[in-house]
Wavefront OBJ file of the C-alpha trace (Angstrom):
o trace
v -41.903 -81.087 13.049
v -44.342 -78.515 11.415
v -42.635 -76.267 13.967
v -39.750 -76.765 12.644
v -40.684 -76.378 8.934
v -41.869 -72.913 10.015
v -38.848 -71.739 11.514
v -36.713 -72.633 8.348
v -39.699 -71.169 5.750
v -39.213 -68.058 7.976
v -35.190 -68.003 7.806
v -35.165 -68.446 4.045
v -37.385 -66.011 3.571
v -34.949 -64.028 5.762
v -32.374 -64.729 3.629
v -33.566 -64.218 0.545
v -35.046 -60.414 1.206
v -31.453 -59.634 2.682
v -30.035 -60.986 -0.772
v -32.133 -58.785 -2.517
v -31.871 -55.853 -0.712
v -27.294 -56.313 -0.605
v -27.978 -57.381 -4.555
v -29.625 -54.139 -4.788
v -27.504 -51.703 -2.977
v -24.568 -52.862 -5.074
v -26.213 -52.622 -8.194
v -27.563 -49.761 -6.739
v -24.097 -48.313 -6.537
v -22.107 -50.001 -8.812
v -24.492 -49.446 -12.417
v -26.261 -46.342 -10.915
v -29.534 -48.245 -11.626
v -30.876 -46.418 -8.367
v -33.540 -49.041 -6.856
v -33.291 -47.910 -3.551
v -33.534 -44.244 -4.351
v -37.444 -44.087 -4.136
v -37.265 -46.194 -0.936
v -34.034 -44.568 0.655
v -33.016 -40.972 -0.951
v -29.591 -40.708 -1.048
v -27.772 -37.591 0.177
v -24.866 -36.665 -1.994
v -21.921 -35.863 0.169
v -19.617 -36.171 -2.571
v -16.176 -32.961 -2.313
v -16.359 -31.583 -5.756
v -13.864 -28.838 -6.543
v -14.913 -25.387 -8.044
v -14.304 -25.270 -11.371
v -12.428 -22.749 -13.551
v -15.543 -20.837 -14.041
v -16.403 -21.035 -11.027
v -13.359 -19.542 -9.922
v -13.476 -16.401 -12.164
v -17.401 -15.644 -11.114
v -16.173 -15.721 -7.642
v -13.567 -13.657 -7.920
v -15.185 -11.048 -10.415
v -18.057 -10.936 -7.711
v -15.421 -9.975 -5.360
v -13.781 -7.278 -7.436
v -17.594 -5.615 -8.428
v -18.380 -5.943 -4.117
v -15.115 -3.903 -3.666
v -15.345 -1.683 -6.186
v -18.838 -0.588 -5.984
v -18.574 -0.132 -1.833
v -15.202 1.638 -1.767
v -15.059 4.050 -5.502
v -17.023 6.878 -4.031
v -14.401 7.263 -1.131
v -11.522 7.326 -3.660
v -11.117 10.814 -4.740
v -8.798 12.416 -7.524
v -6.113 15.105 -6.963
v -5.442 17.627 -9.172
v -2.642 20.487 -8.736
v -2.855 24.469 -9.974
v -0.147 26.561 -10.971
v 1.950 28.724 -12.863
v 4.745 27.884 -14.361
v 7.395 29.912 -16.799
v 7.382 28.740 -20.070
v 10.683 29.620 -22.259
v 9.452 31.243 -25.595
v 11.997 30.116 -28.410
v 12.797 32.117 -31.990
v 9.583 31.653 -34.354
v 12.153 31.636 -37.415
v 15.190 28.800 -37.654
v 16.691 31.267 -39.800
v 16.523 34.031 -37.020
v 18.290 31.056 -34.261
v 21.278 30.569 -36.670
v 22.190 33.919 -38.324
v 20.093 36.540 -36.543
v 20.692 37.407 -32.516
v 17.673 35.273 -31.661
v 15.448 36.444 -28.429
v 14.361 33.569 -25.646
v 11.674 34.839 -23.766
v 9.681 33.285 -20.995
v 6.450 33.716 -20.363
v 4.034 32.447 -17.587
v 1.249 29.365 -18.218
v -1.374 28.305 -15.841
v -1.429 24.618 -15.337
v -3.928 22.573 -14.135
v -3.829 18.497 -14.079
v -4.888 15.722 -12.211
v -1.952 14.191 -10.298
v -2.717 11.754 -7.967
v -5.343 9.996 -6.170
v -6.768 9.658 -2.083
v -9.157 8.365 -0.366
v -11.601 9.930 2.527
v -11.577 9.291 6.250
v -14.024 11.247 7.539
v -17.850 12.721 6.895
v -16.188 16.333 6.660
v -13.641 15.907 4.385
v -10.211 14.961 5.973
v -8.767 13.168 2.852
v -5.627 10.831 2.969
v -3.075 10.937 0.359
v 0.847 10.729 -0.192
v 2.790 13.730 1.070
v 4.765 13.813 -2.067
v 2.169 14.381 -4.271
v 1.718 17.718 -2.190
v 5.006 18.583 -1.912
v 4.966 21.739 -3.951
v 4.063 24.623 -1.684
v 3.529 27.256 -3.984
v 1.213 25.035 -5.632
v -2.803 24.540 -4.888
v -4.852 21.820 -4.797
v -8.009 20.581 -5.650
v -10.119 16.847 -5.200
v -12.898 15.683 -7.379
v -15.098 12.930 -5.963
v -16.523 10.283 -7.198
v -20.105 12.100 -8.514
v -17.569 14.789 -10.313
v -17.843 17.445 -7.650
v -14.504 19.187 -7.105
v -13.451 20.967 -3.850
v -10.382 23.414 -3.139
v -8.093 21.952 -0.393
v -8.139 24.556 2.410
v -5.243 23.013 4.142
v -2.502 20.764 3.960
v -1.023 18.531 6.881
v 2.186 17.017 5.474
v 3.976 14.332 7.680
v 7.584 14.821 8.365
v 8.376 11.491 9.339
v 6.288 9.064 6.410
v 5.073 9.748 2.979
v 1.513 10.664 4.158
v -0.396 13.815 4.016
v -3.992 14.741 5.437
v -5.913 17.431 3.469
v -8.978 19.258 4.356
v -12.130 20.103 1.916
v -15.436 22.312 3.299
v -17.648 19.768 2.759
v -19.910 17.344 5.078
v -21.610 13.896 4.063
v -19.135 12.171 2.702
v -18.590 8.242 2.232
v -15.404 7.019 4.404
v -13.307 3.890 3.590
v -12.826 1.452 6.302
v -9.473 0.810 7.389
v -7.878 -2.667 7.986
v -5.126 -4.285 9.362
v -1.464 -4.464 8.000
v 0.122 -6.420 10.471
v -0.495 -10.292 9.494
v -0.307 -9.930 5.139
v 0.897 -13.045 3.458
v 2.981 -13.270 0.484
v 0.187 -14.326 -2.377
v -2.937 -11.969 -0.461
v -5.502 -10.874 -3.348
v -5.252 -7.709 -3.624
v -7.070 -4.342 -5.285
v -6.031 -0.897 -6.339
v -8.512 2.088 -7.030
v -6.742 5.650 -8.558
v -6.302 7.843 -11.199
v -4.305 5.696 -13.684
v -1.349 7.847 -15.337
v -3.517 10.875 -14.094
v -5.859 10.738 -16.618
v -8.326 7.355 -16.056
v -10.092 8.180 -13.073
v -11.496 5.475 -10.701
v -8.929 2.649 -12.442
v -9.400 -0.537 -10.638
v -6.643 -3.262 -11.043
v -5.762 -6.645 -9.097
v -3.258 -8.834 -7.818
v -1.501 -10.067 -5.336
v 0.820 -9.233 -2.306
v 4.224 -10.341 -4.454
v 6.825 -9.110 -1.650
v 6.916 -7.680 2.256
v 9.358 -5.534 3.704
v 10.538 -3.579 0.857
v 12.815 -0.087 0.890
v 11.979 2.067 -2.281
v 12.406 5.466 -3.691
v 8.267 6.555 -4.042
v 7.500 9.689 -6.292
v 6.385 9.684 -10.380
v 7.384 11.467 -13.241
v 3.588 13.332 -12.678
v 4.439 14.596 -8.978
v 8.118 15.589 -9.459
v 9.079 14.397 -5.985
v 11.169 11.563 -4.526
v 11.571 10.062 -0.893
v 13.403 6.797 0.233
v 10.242 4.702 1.923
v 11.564 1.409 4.209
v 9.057 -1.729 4.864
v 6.699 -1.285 2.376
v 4.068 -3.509 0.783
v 4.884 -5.071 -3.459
v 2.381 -5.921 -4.651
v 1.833 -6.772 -9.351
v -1.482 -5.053 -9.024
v -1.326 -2.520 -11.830
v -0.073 1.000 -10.254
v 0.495 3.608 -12.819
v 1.745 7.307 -12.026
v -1.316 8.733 -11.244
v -2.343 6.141 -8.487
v -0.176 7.598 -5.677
v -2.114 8.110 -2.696
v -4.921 5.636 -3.705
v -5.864 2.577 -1.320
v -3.972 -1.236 -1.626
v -7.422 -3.211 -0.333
v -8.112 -6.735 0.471
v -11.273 -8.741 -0.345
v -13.352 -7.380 2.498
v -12.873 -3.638 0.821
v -10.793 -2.604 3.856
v -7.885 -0.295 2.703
v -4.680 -2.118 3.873
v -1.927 0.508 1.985
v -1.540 3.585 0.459
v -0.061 2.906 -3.066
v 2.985 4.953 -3.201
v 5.435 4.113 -6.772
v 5.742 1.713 -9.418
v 9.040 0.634 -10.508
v 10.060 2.502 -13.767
v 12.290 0.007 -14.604
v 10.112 -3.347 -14.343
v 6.700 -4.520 -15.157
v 3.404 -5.267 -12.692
v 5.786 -4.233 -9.773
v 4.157 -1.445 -7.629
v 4.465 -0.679 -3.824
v 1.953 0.824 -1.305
v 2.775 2.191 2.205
v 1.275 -0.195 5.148
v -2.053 1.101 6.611
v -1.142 0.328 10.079
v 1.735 3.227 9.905
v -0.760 5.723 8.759
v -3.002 4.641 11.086
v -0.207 5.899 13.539
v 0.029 8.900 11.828
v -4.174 9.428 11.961
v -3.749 9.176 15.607
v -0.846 11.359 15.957
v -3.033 14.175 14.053
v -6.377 13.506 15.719
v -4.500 13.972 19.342
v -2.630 17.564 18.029
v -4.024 18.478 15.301
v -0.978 18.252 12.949
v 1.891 15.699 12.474
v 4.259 16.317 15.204
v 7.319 14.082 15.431
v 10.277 13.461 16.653
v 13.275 14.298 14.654
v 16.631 13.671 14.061
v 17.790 15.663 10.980
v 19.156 13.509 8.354
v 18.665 11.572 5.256
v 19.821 8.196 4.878
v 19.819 4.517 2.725
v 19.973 1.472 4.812
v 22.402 -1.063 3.583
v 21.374 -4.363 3.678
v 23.566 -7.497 4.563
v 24.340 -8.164 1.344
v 25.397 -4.671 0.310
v 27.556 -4.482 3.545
v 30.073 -7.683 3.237
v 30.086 -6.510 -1.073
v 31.562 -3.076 0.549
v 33.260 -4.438 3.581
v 31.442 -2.008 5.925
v 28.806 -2.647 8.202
v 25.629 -2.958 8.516
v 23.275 0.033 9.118
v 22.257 3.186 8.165
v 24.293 5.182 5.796
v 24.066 9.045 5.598
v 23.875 11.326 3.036
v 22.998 14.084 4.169
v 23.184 15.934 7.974
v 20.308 18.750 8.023
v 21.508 21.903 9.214
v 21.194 23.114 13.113
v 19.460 19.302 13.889
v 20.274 17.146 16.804
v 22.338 15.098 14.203
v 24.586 17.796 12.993
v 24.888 18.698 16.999
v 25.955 15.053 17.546
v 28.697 15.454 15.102
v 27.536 13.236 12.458
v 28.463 13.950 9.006
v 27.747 12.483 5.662
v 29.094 9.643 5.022
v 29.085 8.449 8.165
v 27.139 4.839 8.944
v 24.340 4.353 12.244
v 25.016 0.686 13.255
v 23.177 1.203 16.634
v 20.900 2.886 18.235
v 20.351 2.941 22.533
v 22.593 0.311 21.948
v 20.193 -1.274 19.276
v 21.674 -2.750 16.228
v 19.941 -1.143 12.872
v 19.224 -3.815 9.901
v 17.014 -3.464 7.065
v 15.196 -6.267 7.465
v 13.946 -5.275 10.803
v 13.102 -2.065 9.391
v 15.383 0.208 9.909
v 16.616 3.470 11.305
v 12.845 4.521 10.851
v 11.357 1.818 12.618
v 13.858 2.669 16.010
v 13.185 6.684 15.512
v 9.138 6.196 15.449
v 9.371 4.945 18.931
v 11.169 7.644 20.574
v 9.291 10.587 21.984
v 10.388 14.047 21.079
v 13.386 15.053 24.029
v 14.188 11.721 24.256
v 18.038 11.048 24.196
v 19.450 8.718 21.802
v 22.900 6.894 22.418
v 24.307 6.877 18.815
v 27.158 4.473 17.576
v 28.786 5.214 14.425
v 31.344 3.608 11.704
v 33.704 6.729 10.423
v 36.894 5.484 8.208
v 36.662 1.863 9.563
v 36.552 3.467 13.289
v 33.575 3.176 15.893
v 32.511 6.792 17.261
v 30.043 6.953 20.211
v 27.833 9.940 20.260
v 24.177 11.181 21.569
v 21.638 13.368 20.373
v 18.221 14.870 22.065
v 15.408 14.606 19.237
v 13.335 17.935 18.740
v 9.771 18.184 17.740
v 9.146 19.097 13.769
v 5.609 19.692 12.186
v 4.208 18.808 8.725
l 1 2 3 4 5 6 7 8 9 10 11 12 13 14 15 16 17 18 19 20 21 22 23 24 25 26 27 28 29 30 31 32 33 34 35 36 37 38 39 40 41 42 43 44 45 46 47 48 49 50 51 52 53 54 55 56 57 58 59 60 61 62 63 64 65 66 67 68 69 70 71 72 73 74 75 76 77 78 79 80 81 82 83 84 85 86 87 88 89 90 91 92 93 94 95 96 97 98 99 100 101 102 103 104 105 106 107 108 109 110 111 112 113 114 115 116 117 118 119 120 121 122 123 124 125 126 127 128 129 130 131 132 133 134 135 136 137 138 139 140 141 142 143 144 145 146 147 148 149 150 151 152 153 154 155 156 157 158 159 160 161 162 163 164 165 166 167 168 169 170 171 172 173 174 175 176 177 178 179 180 181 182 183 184 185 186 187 188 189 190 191 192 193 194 195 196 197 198 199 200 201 202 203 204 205 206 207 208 209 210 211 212 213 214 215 216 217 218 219 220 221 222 223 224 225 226 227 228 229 230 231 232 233 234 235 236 237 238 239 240 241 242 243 244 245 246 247 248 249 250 251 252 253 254 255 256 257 258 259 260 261 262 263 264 265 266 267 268 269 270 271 272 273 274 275 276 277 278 279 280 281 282 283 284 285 286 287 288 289 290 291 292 293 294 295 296 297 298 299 300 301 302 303 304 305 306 307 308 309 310 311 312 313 314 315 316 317 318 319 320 321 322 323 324 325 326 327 328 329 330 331 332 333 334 335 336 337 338 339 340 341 342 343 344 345 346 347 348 349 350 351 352 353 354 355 356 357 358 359 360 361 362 363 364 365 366 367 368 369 370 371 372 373 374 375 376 377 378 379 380 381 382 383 384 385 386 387 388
């Protein structure tokens, strides 16, 4: 019996500590009175979201990484030259009654245009070939410390808006180069240049707003237009001024070159993929210029859309056949529409003539179907080599 007594003292005891210690981890938990805390720390493992201002410090930290790491590659260009300047009557009087004189006379005219960004220690520079396109013009790049260098020489390619120039110099900071090939629609996004050609080093966010885009690039400041297929949108602010500057993602890796902003819309710009001048760098390193292969003409692609509005087909449409190219050889004319290509059908959305063209060789033969007057002409044409 006094056994028993034992045994029953020692399971209410039992029970009574396990009570208190359940009592306490609920009130523990429940009322935050924390009993157990000094006996059994807690570890908080609790998801909290960032907050707004969390948000913003993250993302301005990003922006001041970028900026610091990848500003002194980003260089400004700025253009020489002389220009004829009309001279008009000093007097009214002398325009309306008199036999007024126009004369012209010549003004030198230096500005900063554009904007590039360096690729290697001895001063290859990167920058849009229409913002070099004047070849009676020179050219000049001021880095980031203010020190400004003549360009010796100009590589223009014949086949994309890029150019390669050349400074005497040695010692310089290069940008790193990234990858073009996976962007997403929404990407964070930053642009370095010479805002409106004044507002050097300009940096400006956004986002990746559209993929695949044909444009016309060129700006009021450069006095130069080209049609551009596949290229990146993007509502980062791009002003005239920023052509030629890197696109770059949150790593600081250059992922376009910003090419035109869309006069007629707001926080719309577009920058060239990195992974076609990439192609181009190559090209160049191998030769030593841009050498291509070539076709002779300049077209617009017409989209799907466009084609069952104007009850033609799909493809490329010409307007305008270079003189003594393959393509005037062939027989094409403007006017005329590419639908294929060695038998390959050309849509915008798959990029284009362009895309087809950069992976032929120079004296490769090209089996060329055309749409003339609601007929289907076959044709071929041998593509020649042209430089930049």
């Amino acid at each position: 019996m006094p056994k028993l007594k034992r045994y029953l003292t020692i399971a209410a005891v039992t029970i009574v500590i396990f009570v208190s210690v359940l009592g306490g981890a609920i009130s523990d938990r429940l009322f935050g009175y924390r009993i157990l805390d000094q006996f059994f720390p807690r570890q908080d493992q609790s998801f909290h979201l960032p907050t707004e201002s969390q948000l913003i410090l993250n993302e301005e930290s990003v922006v001041i990484e970028v900026a610091e790491k990848v500003s002194p590659s980003v260089v400004t260009i700025g253009i020489s030259k002389t220009q004829a300047v009309i001279e008009f009557p000093q007097s009214p009087f002398e325009l309306f009654f008199g036999n007024p004189q126009f004369g012209t006379q010549e003004e030198q005219i230096e500005q900063d245009i554009a904007s590039g960004f360096i690729i290697t220690e001895d001063g290859l520079i990167v920058t849009n070939k229409h913002v070099v396109s004047d070849t009676q013009a020179k050219y000049r790049v001021i880095t980031k410390d203010d020190k400004t260098y003549e360009v010796q020489k100009i590589y223009r390619d014949p086949a994309n808006d890029i150019a390669i120039l050349k400074i005497e110099t040695s010692g310089l900071n290069l940008v790193e180069l990234g990858d073009s090939a996976n962007l997403k629609v929404g990407q964070f996004v930053i642009a370095i240049g010479t805002a409106l050609g004044e507002f050097r080093h300009t940096v400006t966010t956004g986002v990746i707003s559209g993929l695949g885009r044909g444009i016309t690039a060129g700006s009021p400041l450069e006095g130069y237009v080209e049609e551009l297929d596949n290229v990146i949108q993007t509502d980062a602010a791009i002003n005239p001024g920023n052509s030629g500057g890197p696109l770059l993602n949150s790593a600081g890796q250059v992922i376009g070159i910003n090419v035109a902003v869309a006069a007629q819309g707001q926080n719309i710009g577009f920058a060239l993929p990195i992974n076609i001048v990439k192609e181009s760098i190559d090209n160049f390193n191998q030769t030593g210029q841009f050498s291509r292969p070539f076709l002779g003409i300049r077209y617009q692609m017409i989209s799907r859309e466009a084609a069952l509005m104007n009850e033609v087909p799909e493809g490329a449409y010409i307007a305008e056949v270079i003189l003594d190219s393959p393509a005037e050889e062939a027989g094409i004319k403007a006017g005329d529409i590419i639908t294929h290509l060695d038998n390959q059908r050309l849509a915008e959305v798959e990029g284009g003539l362009a895309t087809v063209i950069a992976k032929k060789k120079v004296g490769d033969s090209l089996s060329i179907t055309l749409w003339r007057d609601g007929e289907e002409i076959k044709t071929s044409a041998v593509l020649i080599e042209t430089e930049g």
